[in-house]
VOMAR-287232 format. One record per residue (C-alpha): x, y, z; residue in one letter; residue number from 1. Coordinates in steps of 0.5 Angstrom, whole numbers. Layout:
REM residues N
X	Y	Z	A	NUM $
...
This chain:
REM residues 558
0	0	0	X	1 $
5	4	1	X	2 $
7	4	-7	X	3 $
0	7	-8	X	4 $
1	14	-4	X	5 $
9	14	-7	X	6 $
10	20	-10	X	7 $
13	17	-15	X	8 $
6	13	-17	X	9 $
2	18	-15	X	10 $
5	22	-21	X	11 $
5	17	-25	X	12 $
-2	15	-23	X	13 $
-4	23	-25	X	14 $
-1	22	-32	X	15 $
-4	16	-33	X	16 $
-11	20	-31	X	17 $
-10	26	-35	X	18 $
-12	24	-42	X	19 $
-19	21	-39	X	20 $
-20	27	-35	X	21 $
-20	31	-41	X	22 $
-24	25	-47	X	23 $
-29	25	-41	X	24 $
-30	33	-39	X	25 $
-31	33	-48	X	26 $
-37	27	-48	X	27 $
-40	30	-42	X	28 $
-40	37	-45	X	29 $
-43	34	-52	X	30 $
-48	30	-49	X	31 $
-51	34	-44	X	32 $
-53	39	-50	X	33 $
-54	34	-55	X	34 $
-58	28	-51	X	35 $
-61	32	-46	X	36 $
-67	31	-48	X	37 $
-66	24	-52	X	38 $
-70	19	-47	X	39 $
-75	20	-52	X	40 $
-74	23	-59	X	41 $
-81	23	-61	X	42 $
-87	20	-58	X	43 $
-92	20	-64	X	44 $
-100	16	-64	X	45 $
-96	11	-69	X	46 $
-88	12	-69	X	47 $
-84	12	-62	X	48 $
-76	14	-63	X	49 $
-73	13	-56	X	50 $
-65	14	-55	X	51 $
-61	14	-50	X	52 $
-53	14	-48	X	53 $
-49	12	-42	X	54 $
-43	15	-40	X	55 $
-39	11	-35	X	56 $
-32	12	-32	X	57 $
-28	7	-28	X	58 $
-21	6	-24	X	59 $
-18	0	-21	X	60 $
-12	0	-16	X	61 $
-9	-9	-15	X	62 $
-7	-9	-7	X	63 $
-2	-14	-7	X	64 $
5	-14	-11	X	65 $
6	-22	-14	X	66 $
6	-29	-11	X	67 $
13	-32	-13	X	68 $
9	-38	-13	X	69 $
5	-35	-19	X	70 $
11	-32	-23	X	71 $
16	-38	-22	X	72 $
18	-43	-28	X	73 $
13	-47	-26	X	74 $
8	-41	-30	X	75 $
13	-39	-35	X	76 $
6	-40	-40	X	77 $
1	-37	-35	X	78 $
4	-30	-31	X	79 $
5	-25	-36	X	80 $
-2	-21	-34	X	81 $
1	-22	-27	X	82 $
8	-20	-29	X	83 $
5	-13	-32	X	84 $
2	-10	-26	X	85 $
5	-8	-20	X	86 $
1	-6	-14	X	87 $
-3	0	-16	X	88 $
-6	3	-22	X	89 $
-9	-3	-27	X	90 $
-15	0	-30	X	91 $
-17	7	-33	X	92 $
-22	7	-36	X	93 $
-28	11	-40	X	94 $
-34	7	-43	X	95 $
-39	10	-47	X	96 $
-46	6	-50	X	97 $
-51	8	-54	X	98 $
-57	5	-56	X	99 $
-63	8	-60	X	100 $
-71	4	-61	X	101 $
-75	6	-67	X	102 $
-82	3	-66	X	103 $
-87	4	-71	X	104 $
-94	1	-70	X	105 $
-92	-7	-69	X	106 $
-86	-6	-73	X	107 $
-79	-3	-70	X	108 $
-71	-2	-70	X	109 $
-66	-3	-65	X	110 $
-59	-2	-65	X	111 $
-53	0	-59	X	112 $
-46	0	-60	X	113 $
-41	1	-54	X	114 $
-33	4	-54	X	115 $
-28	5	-49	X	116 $
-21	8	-48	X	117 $
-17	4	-42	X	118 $
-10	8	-41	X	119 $
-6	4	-38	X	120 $
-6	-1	-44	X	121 $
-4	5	-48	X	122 $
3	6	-44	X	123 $
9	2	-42	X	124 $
7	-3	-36	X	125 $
12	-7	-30	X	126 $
13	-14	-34	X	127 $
22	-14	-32	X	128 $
22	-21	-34	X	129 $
24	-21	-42	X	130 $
26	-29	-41	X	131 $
18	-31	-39	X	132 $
16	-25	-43	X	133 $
11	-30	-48	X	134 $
10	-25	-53	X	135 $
15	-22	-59	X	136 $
16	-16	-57	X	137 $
18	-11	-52	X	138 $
17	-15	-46	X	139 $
14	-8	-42	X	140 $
10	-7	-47	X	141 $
3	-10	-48	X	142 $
2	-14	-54	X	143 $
-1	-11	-60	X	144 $
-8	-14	-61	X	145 $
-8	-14	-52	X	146 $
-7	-6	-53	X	147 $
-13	-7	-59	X	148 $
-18	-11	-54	X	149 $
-17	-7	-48	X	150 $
-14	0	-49	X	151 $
-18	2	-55	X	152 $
-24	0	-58	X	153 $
-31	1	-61	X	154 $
-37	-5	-63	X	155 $
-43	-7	-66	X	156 $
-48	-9	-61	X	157 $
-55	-10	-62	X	158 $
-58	-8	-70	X	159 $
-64	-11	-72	X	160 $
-71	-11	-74	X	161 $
-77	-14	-70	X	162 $
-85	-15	-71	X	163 $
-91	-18	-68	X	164 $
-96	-21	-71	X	165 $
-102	-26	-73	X	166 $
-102	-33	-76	X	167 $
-108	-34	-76	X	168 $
-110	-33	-69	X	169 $
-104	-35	-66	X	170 $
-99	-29	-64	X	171 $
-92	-29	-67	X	172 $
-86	-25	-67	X	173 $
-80	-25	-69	X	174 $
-73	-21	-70	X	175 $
-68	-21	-75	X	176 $
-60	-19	-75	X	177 $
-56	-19	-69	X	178 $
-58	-20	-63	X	179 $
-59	-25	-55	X	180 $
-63	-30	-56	X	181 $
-62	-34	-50	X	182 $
-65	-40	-46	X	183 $
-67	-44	-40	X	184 $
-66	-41	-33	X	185 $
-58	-40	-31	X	186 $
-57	-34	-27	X	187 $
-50	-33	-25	X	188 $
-46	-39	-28	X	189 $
-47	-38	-36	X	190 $
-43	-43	-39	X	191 $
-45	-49	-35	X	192 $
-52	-47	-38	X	193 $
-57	-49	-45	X	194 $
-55	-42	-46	X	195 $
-48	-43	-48	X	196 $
-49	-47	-54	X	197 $
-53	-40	-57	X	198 $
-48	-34	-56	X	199 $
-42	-33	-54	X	200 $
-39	-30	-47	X	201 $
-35	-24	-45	X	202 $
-31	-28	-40	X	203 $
-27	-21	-38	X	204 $
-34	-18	-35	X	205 $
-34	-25	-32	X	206 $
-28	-24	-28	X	207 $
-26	-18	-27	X	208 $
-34	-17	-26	X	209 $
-35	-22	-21	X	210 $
-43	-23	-19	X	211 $
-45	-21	-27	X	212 $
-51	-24	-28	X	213 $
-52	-29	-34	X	214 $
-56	-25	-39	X	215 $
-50	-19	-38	X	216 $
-44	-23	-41	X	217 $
-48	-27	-47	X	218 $
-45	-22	-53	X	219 $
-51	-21	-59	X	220 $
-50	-25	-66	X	221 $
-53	-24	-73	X	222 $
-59	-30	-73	X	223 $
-66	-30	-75	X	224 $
-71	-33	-69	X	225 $
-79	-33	-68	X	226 $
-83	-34	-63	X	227 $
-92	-37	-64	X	228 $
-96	-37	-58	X	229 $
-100	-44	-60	X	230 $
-105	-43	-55	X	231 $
-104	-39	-48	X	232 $
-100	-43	-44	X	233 $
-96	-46	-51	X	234 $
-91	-44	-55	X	235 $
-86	-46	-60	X	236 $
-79	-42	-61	X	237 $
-74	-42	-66	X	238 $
-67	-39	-68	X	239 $
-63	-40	-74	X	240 $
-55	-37	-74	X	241 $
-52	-33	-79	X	242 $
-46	-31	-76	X	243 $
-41	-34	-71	X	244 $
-38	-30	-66	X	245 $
-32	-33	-61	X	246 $
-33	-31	-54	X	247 $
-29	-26	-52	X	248 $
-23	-28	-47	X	249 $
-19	-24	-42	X	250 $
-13	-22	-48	X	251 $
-6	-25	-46	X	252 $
-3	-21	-41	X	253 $
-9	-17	-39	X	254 $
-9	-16	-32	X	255 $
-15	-22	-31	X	256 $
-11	-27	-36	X	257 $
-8	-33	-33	X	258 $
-6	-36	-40	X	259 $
-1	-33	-45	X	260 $
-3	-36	-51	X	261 $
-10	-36	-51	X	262 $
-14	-32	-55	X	263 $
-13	-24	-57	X	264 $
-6	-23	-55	X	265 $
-3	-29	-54	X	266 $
3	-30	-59	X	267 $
8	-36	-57	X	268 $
8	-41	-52	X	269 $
15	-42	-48	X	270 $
17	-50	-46	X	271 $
23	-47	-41	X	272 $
29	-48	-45	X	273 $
35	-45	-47	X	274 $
39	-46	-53	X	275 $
44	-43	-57	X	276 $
40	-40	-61	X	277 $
35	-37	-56	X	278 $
29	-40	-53	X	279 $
25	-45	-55	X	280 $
18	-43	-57	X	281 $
12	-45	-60	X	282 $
9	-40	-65	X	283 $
3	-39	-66	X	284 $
-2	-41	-73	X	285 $
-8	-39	-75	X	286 $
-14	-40	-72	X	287 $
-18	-46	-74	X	288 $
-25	-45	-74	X	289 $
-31	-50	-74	X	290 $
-31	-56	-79	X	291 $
-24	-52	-82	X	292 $
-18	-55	-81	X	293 $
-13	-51	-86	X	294 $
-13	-44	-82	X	295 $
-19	-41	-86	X	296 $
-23	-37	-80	X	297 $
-29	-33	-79	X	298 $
-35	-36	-84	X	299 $
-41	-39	-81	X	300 $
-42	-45	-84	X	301 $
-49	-44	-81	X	302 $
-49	-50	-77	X	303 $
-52	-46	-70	X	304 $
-59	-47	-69	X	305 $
-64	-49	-65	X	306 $
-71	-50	-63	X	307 $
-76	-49	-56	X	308 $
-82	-51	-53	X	309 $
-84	-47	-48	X	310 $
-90	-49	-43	X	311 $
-94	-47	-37	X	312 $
-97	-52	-32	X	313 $
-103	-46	-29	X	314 $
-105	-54	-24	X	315 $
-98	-53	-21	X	316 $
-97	-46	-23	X	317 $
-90	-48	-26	X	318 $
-86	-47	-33	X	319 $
-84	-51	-37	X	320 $
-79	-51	-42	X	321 $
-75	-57	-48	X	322 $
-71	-55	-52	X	323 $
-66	-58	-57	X	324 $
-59	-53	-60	X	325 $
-53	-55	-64	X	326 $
-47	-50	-64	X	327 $
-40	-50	-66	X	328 $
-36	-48	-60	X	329 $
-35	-41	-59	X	330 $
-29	-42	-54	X	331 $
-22	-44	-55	X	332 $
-18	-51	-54	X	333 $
-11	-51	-56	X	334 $
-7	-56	-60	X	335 $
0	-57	-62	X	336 $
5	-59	-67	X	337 $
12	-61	-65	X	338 $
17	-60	-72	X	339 $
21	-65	-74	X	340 $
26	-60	-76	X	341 $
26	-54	-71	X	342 $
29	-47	-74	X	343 $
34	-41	-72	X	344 $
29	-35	-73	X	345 $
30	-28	-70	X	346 $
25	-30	-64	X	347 $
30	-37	-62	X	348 $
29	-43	-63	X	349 $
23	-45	-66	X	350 $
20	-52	-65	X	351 $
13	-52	-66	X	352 $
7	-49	-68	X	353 $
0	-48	-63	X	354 $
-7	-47	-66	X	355 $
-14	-45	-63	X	356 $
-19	-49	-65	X	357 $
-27	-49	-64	X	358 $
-29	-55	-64	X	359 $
-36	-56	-68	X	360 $
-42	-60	-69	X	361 $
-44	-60	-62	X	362 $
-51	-62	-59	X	363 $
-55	-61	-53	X	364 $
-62	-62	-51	X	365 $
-64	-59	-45	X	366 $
-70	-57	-41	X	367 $
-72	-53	-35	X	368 $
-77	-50	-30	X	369 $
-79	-44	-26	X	370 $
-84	-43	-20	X	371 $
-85	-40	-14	X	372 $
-84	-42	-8	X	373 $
-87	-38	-2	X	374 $
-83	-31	-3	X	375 $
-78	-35	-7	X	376 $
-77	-35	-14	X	377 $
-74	-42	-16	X	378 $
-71	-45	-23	X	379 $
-67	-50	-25	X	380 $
-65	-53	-32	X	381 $
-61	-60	-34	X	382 $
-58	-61	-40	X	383 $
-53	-66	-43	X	384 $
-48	-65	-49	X	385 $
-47	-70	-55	X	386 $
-39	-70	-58	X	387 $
-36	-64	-52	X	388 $
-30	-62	-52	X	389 $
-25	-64	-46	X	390 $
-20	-61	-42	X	391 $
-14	-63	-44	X	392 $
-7	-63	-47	X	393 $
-8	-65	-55	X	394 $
-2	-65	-59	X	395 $
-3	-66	-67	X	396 $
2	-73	-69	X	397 $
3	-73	-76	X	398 $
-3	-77	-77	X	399 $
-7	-72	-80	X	400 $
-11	-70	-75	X	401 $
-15	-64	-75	X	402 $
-20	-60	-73	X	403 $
-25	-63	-77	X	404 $
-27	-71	-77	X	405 $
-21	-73	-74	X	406 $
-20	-68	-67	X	407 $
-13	-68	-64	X	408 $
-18	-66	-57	X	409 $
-21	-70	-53	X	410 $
-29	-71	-54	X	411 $
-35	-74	-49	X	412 $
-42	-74	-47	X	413 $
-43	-70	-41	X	414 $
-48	-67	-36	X	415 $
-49	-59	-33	X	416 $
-55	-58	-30	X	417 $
-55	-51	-26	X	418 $
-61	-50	-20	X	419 $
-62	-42	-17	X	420 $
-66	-39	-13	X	421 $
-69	-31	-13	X	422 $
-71	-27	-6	X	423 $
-74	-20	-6	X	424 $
-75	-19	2	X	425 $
-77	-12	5	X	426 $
-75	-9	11	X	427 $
-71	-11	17	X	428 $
-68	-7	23	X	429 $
-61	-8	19	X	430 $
-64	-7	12	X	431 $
-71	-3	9	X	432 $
-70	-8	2	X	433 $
-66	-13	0	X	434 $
-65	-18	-6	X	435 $
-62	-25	-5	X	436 $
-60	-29	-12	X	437 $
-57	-35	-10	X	438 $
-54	-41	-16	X	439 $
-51	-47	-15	X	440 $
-48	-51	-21	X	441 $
-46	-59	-23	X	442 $
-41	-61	-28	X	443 $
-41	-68	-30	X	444 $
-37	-73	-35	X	445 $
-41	-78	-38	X	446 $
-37	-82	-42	X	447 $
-30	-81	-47	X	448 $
-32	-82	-54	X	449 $
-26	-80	-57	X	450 $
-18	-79	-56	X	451 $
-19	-81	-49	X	452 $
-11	-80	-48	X	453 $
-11	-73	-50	X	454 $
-15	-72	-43	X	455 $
-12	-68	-38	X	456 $
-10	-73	-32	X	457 $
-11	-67	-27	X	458 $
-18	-65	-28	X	459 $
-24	-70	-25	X	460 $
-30	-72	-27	X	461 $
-35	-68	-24	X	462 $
-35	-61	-22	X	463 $
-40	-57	-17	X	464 $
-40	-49	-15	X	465 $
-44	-44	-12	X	466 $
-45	-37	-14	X	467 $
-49	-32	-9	X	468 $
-51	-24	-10	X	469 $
-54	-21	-2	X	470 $
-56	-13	-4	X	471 $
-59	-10	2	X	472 $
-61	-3	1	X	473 $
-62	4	4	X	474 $
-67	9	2	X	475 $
-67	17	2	X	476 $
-60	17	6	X	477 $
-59	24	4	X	478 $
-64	28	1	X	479 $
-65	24	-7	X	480 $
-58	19	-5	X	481 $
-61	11	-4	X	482 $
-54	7	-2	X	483 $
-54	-2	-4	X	484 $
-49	-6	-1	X	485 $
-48	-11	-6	X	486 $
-44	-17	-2	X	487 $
-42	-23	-7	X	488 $
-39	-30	-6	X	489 $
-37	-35	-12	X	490 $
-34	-42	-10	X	491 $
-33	-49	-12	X	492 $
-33	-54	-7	X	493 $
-31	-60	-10	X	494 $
-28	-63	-17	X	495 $
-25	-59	-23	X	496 $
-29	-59	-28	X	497 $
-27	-65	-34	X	498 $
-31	-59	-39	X	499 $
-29	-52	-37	X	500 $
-22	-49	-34	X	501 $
-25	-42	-31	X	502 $
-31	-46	-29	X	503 $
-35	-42	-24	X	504 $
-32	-36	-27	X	505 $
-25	-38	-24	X	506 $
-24	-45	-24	X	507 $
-21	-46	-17	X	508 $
-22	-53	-13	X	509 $
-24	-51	-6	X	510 $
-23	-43	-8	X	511 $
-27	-38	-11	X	512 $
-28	-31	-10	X	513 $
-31	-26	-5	X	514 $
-33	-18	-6	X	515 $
-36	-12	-3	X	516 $
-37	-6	-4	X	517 $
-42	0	-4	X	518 $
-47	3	-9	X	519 $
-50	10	-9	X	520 $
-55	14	-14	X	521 $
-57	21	-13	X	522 $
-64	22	-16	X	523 $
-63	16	-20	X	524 $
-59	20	-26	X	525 $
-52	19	-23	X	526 $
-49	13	-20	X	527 $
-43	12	-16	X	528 $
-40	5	-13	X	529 $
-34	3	-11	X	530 $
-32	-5	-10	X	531 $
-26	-9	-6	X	532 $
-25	-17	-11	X	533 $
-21	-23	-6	X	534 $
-20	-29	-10	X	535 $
-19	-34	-5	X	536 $
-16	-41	-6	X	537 $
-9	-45	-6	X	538 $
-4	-42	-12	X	539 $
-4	-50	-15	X	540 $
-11	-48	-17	X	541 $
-14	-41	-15	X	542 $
-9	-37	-21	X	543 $
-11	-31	-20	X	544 $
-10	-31	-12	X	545 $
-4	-25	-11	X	546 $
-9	-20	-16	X	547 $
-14	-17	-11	X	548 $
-16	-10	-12	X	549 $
-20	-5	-11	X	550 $
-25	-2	-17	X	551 $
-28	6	-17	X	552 $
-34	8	-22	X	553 $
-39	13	-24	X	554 $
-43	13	-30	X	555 $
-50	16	-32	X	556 $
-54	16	-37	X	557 $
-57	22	-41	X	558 $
């Protein structure tokens, strides 16, 4: 702590902050003018236009200097994000989202789009370990599509068309273009879902926003889906995708990353060897997308679809749910080649050559239900995978494996099943609100179907954690200010899941992670939090155990 108030890191601290006080003051200016009365462009008998913008800027300061036994050898492929960051500044970051509906009679328009601006990965950073740095280039220095993912950009979100209507006397609707369509009843643990199977995730919202419902981590894709009511308490569901979209990882190097390899950043991988000619390494190959084995990447092959039924029981006050998905994996599995031949390059010795791939051809079925218990809301959903890829450590052998027919992963039947529970409760003597959201989630390995000796022998056959968000609430404290003190917990109490290496958000077996933090609003216009994350567990299994911090944010919406 006593780096933090240095003067030396408060200087740096202060430049770091300077160019976000000034894009920040810039974006409040403009909007206070231009979107001061945005909430509703135009409120027509026929024709509505409502677009709103939301301005938010955060700061997040790591509490604790490096864990030897999390930067040692032993992790010389899973410590740069830890390398990068001492104690101090780690995020400084502005957000801007806007989003616009136009809603014309039964017919409308939806599109959002988001950009950020992070300073601190635009600037040089505290990696001194040029022999474990993974990347090609200055080791102090995040690498180039890192610095793209988290320090700059803009995207897409929502953009689509929707309408509702009539087929018959049966009601119908449907939306077309990019959007979330999810199912089933996951609350916190999105990828142990059915909904996995239907979108990708933003896993760095997932662990660097601890307690993030479900339905804010899925990212909306290009697709077509519909709905008919068949009768009051019958309804069929289908979607079918035109685009697919990998899930977004914490980039290599990122203060959240715990693998130098993987995804947006990732580089080489590093086998700990000397030579000569420099170290031996790895390189990187193009990404090998579904049902492709050549490197060619991106193109939907249009195999992402799914249908539903829902249904309510009015006997038991229950509903239901049935539903069949096939997808083409949206998160990465990485495989290897050793060369025969290794090469002297500029980067050392150079032995082999590492892919991601996205294993295809995936099948779920699934159901659900939802009720109410007393006061309690309760839902649950079970479904089982059909040709899933494992965890594991697969290496191509020359034997014409691919990412195709013949996969150098493990592949297996398994079983998730997620059960949760929501309660609004009033007032106490130490609360007048509060709202508890409550889930615990089951990972099982039915069976090996394929390459079973690719399997990674360190992970079980099953996995089960817990995940909960308890928010007592304070009203009119002050005059227009209520206060909420979110206080969250995510833990895996037994098993590291055979499907899934951040299982539960963080994947440690018998560790997981704890928050709490204050959230204030000023006449429900301006909101202001501040937070403390702890990840808890042994450094054999909890890889995030040394990078505590401390988030700060304010944001509003005009």
């Amino acid at each position: 702590m006593e780096k933090m108030v240095s003067s030396a890191s408060s200087k740096l601290i202060q430049w770091r902050l300077w160019p976000v006080y000034t894009i920040l003051s810039s974006i409040i200016s403009i909007l206070i003018v231009v979107c001061a009365n945005a909430f509703q462009l135009y409120d027509g008998p026929d024709l509505k236009v409502k677009w709103d913008t939301t301005v938010k800027y955060s700061a997040g300061f790591r509490m604790d200097d490096q864990d030897d036994d999390l930067v040692g050898s032993a992790n010389i492929n899973a410590d740069d994000g830890d390398r990068n960051f001492d104690s101090g500044l780690i995020s400084n970051r502005l957000d801007v989202f806007s989003e616009m509906d136009i809603l014309y009679q039964n017919f409308g328009f939806r599109i959002s789009g988001a950009g950020w601006v992070d300073t601190v990965y635009l600037d040089d950073n505290d990696n001194d370990s040029p022999g474990t740095f993974n990347g090609t280039g200055e080791n102090d220095e995040f690498t180039d599509d890192t610095e793209q993912l988290h320090g700059k950009n803009v995207e897409l979100l929502d953009a689509f068309v929707f309408g509702r209507g009539k087929l018959g006397n049966m009601p119908v609707s449907f939306r077309l273009g990019r959007h979330t369509m999810i199912w089933g009843e996951t609350l916190f643990m999105a990828k142990n879902g059915i909904a996995h199977g239907q979108a990708p995730l933003d896993a760095v919202k997932a662990q660097t926003v601890p307690g993030t419902q479900a339905k804010e981590l899925f990212m909306p894709t290009g697709q077509l889906s519909g709905q008919i009511q068949l009768n009051p308490n019958l309804s069929l569901n289908a979607y079918w995708q035109y685009e697919w979209r990998r899930s977004r990882m914490c980039s290599a190097g990122s203060y959240c990353s715990d693998a130098d390899m993987i995804d947006a950043g990732g580089e080489r991988i590093l086998p700990g060897m000397d030579t000569p000619f420099g170290p031996a390494y790895l390189d990187r190959g193009d990404d090998l997308g579904a049902g492709n084995s050549t490197g060619e990447f991106g193109e939907s092959n249009f195999e992402n679809y799914g249908v539903g039924i829902r249904f309510r029981s009015e006997k038991i006050d229950t509903d239901f749910g049935v539903y069949y998905v096939h997808f083409n994996e949206n998160m990465p599995y990485w495989i290897y080649t050793v060369e025969e031949t290794p090469s002297v390059t500029a980067d050392g010795f150079k032995v082999g050559e590492y892919f991601l791939a996205f294993p295809e051809d995936i099948h779920m079925i699934g159901m659900s239900f939802g009720t109410q218990i007393g006061d309690v809301n309760v839902s649950g959903e079970i479904s089982g995978r059909i040709n899933a890829p494992l965890v594991g450590t697969s290496a191509f052998d020359g034997t014409g494996k691919n990412n195709d027919d013949n996969p150098a992963y493990a592949q297996g039947n398994t079983l998730h099943a997620n059960l949760s529970a929501i309660y609004f409760m009033g007032g106490t003597a130490l609360w007048e609100g509060a709202n508890l959201f409550a889930e615990a989630g089951y990972t099982d390995l039915l069976e090996i179907t394929d390459n079973d000796e690719a399997v990674d022998d360190s992970r079980d056959d099953w996995a089960l954690g817990f995940r909960m968000l308890f928010e007592p609430s304070y009203y009119q404290v002050l005059p227009g200010v209520d206060i909420t003190v979110p206080l969250g917990l995510g833990y895996n109490v037994a098993g590291k899941s055979p499907t899934d290496l951040k299982f539960n958000a963080n994947g440690a077996d018998r560790g997981g992670d704890f928050s709490v933090g204050v959230d204030l609003t000023y006449f429900n216009v301006w909101k202001f939090g501040i937070k403390y994350t702890n990840y808890f567990g042994g450094s054999t299994t909890q890889t995030l155990a040394d990078r505590d911090f401390i988030s700060i944010s304010v944001k509003r919406t005009f």
